[in-house]
VEXDOMAR-892238 format. One record per residue (C-alpha): residue in three letters; y, z, x. Coordinates in nm, 2 decimals, always signed. Layout:
# residues N
("ALA", (Y, Z, X));
...
This chain:
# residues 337
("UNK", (+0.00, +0.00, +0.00));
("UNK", (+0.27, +0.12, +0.28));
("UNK", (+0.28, -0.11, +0.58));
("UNK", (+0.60, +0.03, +0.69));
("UNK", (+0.76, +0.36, +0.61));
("UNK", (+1.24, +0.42, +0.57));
("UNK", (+1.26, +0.75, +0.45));
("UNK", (+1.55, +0.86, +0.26));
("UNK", (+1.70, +1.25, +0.13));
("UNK", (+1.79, +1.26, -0.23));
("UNK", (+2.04, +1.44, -0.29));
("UNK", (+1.98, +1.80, -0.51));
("UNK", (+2.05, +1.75, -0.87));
("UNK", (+1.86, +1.41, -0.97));
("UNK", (+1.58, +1.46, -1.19));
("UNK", (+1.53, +1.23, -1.45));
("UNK", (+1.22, +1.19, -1.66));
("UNK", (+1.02, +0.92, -1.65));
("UNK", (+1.14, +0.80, -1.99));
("UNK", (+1.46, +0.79, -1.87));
("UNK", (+1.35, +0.59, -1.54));
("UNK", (+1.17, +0.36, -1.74));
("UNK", (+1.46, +0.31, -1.98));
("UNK", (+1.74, +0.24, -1.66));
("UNK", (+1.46, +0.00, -1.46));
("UNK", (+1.37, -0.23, -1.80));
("UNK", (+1.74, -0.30, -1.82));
("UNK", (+1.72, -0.43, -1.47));
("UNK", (+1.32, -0.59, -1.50));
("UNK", (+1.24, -0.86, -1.30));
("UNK", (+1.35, -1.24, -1.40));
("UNK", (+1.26, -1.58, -1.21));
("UNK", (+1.53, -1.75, -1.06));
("UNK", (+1.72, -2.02, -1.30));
("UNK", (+1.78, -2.41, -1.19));
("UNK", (+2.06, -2.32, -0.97));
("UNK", (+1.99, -1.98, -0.88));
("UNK", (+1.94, -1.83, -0.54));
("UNK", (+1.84, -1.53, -0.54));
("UNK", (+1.71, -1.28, -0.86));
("UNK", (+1.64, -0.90, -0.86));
("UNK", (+1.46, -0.67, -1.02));
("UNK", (+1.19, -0.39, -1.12));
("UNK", (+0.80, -0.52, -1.18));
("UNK", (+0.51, -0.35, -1.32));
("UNK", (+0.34, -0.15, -1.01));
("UNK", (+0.01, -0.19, -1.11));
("UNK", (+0.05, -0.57, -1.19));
("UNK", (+0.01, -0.57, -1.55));
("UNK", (+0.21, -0.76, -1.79));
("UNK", (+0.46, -0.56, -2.00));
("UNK", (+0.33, -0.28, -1.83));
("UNK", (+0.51, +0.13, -1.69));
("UNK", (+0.78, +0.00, -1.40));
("UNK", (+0.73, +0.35, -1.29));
("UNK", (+0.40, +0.49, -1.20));
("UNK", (+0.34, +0.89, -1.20));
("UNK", (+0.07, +1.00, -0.97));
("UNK", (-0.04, +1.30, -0.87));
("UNK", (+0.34, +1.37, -0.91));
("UNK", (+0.45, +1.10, -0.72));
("UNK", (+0.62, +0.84, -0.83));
("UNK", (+0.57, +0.48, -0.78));
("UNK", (+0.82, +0.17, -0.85));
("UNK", (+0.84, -0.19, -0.76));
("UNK", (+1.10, -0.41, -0.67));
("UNK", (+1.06, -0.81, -0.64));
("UNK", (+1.28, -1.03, -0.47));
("UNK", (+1.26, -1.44, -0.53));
("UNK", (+1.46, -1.63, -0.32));
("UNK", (+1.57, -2.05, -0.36));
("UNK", (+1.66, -2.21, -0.04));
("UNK", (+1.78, -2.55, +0.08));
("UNK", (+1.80, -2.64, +0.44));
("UNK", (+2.16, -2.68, +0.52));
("UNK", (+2.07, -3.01, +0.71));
("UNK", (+2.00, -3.13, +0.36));
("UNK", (+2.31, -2.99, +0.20));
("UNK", (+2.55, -3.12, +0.43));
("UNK", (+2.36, -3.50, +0.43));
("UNK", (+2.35, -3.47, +0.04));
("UNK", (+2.75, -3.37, +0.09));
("UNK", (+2.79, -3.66, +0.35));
("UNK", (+2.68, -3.93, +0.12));
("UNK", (+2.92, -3.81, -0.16));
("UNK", (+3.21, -3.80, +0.10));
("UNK", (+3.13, -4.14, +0.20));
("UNK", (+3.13, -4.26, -0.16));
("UNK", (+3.38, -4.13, -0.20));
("UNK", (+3.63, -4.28, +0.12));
("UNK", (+3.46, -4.59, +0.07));
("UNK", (+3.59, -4.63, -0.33));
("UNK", (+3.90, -4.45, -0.28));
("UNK", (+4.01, -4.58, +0.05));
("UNK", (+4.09, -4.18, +0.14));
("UNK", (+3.87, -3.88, +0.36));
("UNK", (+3.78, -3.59, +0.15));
("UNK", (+4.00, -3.29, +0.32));
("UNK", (+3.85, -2.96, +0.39));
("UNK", (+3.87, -2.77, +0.01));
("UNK", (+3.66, -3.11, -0.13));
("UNK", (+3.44, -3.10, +0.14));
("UNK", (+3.37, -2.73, +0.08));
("UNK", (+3.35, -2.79, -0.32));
("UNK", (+3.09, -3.09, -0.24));
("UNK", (+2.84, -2.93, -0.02));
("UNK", (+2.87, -2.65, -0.31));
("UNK", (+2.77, -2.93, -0.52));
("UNK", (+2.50, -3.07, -0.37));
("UNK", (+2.36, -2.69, -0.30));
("UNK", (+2.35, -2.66, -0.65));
("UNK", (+2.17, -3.01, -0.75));
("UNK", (+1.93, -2.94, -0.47));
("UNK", (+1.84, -2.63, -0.63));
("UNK", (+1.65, -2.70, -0.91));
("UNK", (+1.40, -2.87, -0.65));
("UNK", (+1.39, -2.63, -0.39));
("UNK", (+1.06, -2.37, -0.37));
("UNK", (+1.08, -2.04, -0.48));
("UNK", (+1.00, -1.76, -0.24));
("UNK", (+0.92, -1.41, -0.35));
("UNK", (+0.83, -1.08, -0.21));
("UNK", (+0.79, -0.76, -0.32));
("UNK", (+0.88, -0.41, -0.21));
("UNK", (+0.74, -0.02, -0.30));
("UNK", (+0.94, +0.27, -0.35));
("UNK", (+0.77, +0.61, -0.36));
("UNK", (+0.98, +0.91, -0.51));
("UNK", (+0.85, +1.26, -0.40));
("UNK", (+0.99, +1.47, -0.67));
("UNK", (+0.88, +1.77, -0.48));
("UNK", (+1.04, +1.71, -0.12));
("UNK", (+1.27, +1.53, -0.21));
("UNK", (+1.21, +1.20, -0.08));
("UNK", (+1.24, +0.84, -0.14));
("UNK", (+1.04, +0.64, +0.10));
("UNK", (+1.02, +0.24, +0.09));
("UNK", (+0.81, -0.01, +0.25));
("UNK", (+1.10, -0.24, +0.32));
("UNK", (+1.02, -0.40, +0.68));
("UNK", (+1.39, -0.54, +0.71));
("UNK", (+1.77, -0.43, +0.71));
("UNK", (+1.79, -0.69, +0.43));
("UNK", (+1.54, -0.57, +0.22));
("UNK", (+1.64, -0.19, +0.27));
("UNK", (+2.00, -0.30, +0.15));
("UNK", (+1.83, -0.47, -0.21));
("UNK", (+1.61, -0.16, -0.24));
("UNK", (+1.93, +0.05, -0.19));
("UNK", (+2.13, -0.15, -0.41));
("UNK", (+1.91, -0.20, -0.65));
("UNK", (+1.80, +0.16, -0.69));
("UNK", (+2.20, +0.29, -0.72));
("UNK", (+2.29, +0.00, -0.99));
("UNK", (+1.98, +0.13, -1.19));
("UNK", (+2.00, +0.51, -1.15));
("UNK", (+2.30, +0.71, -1.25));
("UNK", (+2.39, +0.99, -1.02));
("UNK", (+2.10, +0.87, -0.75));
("UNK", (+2.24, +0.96, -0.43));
("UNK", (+2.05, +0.89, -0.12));
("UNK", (+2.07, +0.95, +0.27));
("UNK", (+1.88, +0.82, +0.55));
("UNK", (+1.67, +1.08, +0.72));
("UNK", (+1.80, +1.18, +1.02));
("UNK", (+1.66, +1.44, +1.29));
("UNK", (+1.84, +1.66, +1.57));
("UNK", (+1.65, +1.49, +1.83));
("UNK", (+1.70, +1.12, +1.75));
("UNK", (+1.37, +0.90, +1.80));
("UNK", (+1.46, +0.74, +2.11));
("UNK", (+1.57, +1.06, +2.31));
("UNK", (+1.20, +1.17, +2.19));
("UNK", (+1.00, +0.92, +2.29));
("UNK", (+1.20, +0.89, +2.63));
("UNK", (+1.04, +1.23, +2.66));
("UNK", (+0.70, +1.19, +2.58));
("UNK", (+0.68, +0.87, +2.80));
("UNK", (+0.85, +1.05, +3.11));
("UNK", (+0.63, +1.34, +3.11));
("UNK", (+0.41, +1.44, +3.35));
("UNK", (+0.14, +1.67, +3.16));
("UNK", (+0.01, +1.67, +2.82));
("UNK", (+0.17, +2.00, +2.77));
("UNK", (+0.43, +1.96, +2.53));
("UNK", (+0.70, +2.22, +2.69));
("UNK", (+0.68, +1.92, +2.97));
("UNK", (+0.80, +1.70, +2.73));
("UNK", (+0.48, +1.55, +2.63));
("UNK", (+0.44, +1.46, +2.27));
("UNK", (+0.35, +1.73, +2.04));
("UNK", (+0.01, +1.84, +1.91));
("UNK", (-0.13, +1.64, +1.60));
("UNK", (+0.00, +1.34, +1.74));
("UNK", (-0.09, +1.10, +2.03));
("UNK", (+0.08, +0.82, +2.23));
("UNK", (-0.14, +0.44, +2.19));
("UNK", (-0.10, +0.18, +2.44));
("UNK", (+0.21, -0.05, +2.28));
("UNK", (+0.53, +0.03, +2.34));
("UNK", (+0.88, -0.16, +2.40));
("UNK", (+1.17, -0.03, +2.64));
("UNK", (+1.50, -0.20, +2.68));
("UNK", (+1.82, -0.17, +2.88));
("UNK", (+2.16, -0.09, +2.78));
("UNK", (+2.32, -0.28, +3.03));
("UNK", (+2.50, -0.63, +2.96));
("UNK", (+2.16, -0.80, +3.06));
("UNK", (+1.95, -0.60, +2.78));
("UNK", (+1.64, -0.66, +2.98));
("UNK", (+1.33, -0.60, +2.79));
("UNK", (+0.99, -0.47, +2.88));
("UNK", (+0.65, -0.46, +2.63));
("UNK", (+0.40, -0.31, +2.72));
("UNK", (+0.02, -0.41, +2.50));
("UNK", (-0.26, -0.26, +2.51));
("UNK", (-0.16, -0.06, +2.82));
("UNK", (-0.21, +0.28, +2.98));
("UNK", (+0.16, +0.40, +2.91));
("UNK", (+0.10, +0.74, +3.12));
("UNK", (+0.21, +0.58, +3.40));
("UNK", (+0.42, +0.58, +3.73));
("UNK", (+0.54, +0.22, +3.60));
("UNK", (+0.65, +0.32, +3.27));
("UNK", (+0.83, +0.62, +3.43));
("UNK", (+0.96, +0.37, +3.66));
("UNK", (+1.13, +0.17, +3.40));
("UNK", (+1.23, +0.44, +3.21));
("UNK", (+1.44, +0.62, +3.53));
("UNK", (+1.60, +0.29, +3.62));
("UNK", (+1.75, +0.26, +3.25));
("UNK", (+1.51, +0.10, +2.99));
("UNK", (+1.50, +0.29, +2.71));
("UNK", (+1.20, +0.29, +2.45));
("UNK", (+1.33, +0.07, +2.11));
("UNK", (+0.94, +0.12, +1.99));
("UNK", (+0.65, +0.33, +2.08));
("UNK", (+0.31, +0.36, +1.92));
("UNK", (+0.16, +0.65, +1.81));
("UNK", (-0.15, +0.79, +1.61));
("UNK", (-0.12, +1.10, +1.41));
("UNK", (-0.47, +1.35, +1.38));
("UNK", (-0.68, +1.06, +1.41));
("UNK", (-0.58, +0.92, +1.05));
("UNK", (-0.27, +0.75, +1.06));
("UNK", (-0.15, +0.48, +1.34));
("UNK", (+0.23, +0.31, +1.36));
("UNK", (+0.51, +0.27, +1.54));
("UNK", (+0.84, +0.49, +1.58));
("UNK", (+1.13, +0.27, +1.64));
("UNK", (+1.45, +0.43, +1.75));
("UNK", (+1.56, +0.41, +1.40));
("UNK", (+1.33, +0.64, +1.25));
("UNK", (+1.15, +0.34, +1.10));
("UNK", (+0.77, +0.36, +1.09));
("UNK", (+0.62, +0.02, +1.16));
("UNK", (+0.27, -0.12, +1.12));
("UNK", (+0.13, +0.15, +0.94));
("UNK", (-0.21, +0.20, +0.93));
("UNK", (-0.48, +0.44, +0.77));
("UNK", (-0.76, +0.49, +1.00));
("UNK", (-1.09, +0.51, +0.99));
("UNK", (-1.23, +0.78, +0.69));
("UNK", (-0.91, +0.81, +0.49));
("UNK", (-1.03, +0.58, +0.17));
("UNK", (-1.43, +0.64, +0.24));
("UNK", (-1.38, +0.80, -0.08));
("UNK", (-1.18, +0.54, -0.23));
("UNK", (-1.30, +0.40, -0.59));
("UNK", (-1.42, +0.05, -0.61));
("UNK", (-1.30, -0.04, -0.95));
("UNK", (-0.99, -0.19, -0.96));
("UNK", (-0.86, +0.07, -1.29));
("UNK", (-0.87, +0.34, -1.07));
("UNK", (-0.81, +0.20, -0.72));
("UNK", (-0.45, +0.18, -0.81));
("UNK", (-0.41, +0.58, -0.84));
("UNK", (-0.67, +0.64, -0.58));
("UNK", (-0.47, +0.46, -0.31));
("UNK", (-0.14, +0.60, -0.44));
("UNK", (-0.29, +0.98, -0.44));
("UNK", (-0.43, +0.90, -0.09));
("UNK", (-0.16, +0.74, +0.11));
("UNK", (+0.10, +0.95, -0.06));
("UNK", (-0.06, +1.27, +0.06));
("UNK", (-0.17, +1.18, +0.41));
("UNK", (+0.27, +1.10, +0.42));
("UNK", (+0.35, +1.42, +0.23));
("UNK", (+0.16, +1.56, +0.54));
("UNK", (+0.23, +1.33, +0.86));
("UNK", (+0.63, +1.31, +0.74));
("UNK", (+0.75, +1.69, +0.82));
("UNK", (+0.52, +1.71, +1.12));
("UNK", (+0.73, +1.42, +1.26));
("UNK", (+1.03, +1.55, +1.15));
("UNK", (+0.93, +1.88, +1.35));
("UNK", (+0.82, +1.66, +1.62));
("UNK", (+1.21, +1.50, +1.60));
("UNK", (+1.37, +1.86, +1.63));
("UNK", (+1.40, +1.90, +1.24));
("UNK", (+1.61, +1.70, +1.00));
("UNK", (+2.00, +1.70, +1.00));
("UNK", (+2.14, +1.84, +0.72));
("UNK", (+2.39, +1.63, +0.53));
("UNK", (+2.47, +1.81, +0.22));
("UNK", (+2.78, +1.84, +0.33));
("UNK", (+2.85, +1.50, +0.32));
("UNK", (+2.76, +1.46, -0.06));
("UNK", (+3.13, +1.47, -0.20));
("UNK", (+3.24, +1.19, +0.10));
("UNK", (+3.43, +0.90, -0.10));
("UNK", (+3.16, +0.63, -0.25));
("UNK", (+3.43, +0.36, -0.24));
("UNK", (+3.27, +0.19, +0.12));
("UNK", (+3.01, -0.08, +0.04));
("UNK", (+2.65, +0.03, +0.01));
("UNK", (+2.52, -0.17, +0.27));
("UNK", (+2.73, +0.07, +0.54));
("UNK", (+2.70, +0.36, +0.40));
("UNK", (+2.33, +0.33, +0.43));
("UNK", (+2.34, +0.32, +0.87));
("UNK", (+2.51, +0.64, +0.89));
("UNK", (+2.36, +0.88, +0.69));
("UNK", (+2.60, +0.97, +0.43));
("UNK", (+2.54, +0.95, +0.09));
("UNK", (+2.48, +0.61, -0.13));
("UNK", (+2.64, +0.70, -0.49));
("UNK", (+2.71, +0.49, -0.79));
("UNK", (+3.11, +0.60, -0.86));
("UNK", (+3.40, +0.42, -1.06));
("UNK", (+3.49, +0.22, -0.76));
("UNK", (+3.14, +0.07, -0.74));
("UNK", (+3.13, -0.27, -0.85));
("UNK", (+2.84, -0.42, -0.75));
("UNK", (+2.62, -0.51, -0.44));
("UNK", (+2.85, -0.62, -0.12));
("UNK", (+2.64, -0.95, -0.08));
């Protein structure tokens, strides 16, 4: 279900019932693009069943779906399509299209193209942990955490959201566990529970931005120490957590290439009907456990409460780097894209 794990702090106060989540996501349910649309939005049933819940409860968890199709042209295409009117036109007019017609016939053509160009769609999970407080996507990509983000503040009133963020910040961690010396963790190894795999990526902050990957390689070395004391910093690192659950940290506090290991679903139903919860119940509560051990691992989480009054005038697509709360307010008008 999770290949990738963006964690998010909601802020105290939000509680709606699931009626009431139901009722604000079918307002915003899913619709294929039109002729000349490029992009659509919007909430789908999480277990895949037509004019079905688009929220899923559980074991107290709760599970939602967004879908995002997407209608692009090449803009080699566009501007040739664009070309040809120009040129029609010069050659019946005797005069060169300036730069406003040339703008309003490449629109043109975009939108004539449309209607023939493919559809591509892809589709995102959001898990809400009522209990801790969490809302955790799958979102792989800065562009797909802004639609989540969006979409989840257009649809809930009062949602306010903050990226996690820990006292020790990934990178300054992992720097750590790759310098040390010992696998004791008061010499900076990583702590118990957890366990450093062979992948990891280190990069420079000079103007060069060298960058070294390492696959598949013994990582508790003089080499990677090496790097690491001439400047190259770790942007990735793998790791394995109690023999269950494999990814990669990035210095963003974005887990990567999730993966359940060996023995986690051995229990797992076979039939379909029940699958759906049994994969939920199991991945949610291997996270519920591997999240605050990494927090802990991180130094703890920053607390941003304090934040929560901050203005919500700033587009949503900033206010999500810098953890400080993502509010719908009067000034909010709609998604900054």
């Amino acid at each position: 279900m999770f290949k990738n794990v963006t964690i998010y702090r909601i802020a105290p106060g939000w509680s709606p019932s699931l009626d009431a989540m139901e009722t604000a996501l079918d307002a915003a349910r899913f619709q294929p693009c039109g002729a000349t649309q490029e992009k659509s939005v919007g909430w789908v049933e999480p277990r895949g069943e037509a004019n079905g819940p688009l929220v899923e409860s559980v074991a107290g968890q709760r599970i939602l779906k967004l879908k995002i199709e997407t209608k692009g042209v090449p803009g080699s295409v566009v501007r040739e399509k664009a070309q040809e009117a120009a040129d029609h036109i010069e050659a019946t007019t005797g005069r060169k299209p300036g730069k406003k017609e040339t703008k309003a016939l490449r629109e043109d053509a975009l939108l004539a193209l449309l209607p023939q160009a493919f559809a591509r769609q892809m589709q995102v999970w959001v898990w809400i942990d009522p209990q801790n407080g969490w809302l955790v996507t799958d979102a792989s990509s800065q562009g797909k955490l802004d639609e989540v983000v969006t979409a989840l503040v257009q649809a809930f009133d009062g949602l306010a959201i903050t990226l996690l963020q820990t006292q020790v910040t990934p990178q300054t961690a992992m720097t750590q566990w790759l310098s040390a010396t010992s696998a004791d963790p008061l010499d900076g190894a990583v702590p118990g529970g957890f366990a450093v795999e062979r992948d990891c990526e280190l990069k420079s902050g000079d103007e060069e931005k060298s960058v070294v990957r390492f696959t598949r390689h013994n990582l508790a070395t003089d080499e990677v120490r090496k790097h690491i004391t001439e400047g190259k910093l770790p942007t990735r690192l793998a790791l394995s957590w109690e023999g269950r659950i494999g990814f990669t940290l990035t210095e963003s506090l974005q887990l990567k290439k999730l993966a359940f290991l060996e023995g986690v679903f051995d229990d797992r139903a076979d039939d379909s009907e029940s699958g759906f919860d049994t994969d939920v119940a199991l991945s949610t509560g291997e996270l519920q456990k591997l999240i605050p051990e990494l927090i802990d691992a991180l130094g703890g989480e920053l607390d941003f409460s304090a934040a929560s009054s901050a203005s919500t005038t700033e587009p949503v697509q900033a206010r999500t780097h810098r953890g400080e709360p993502v509010a719908v307010g009067a000034d909010d008008d709609g998604p900054p894209f």
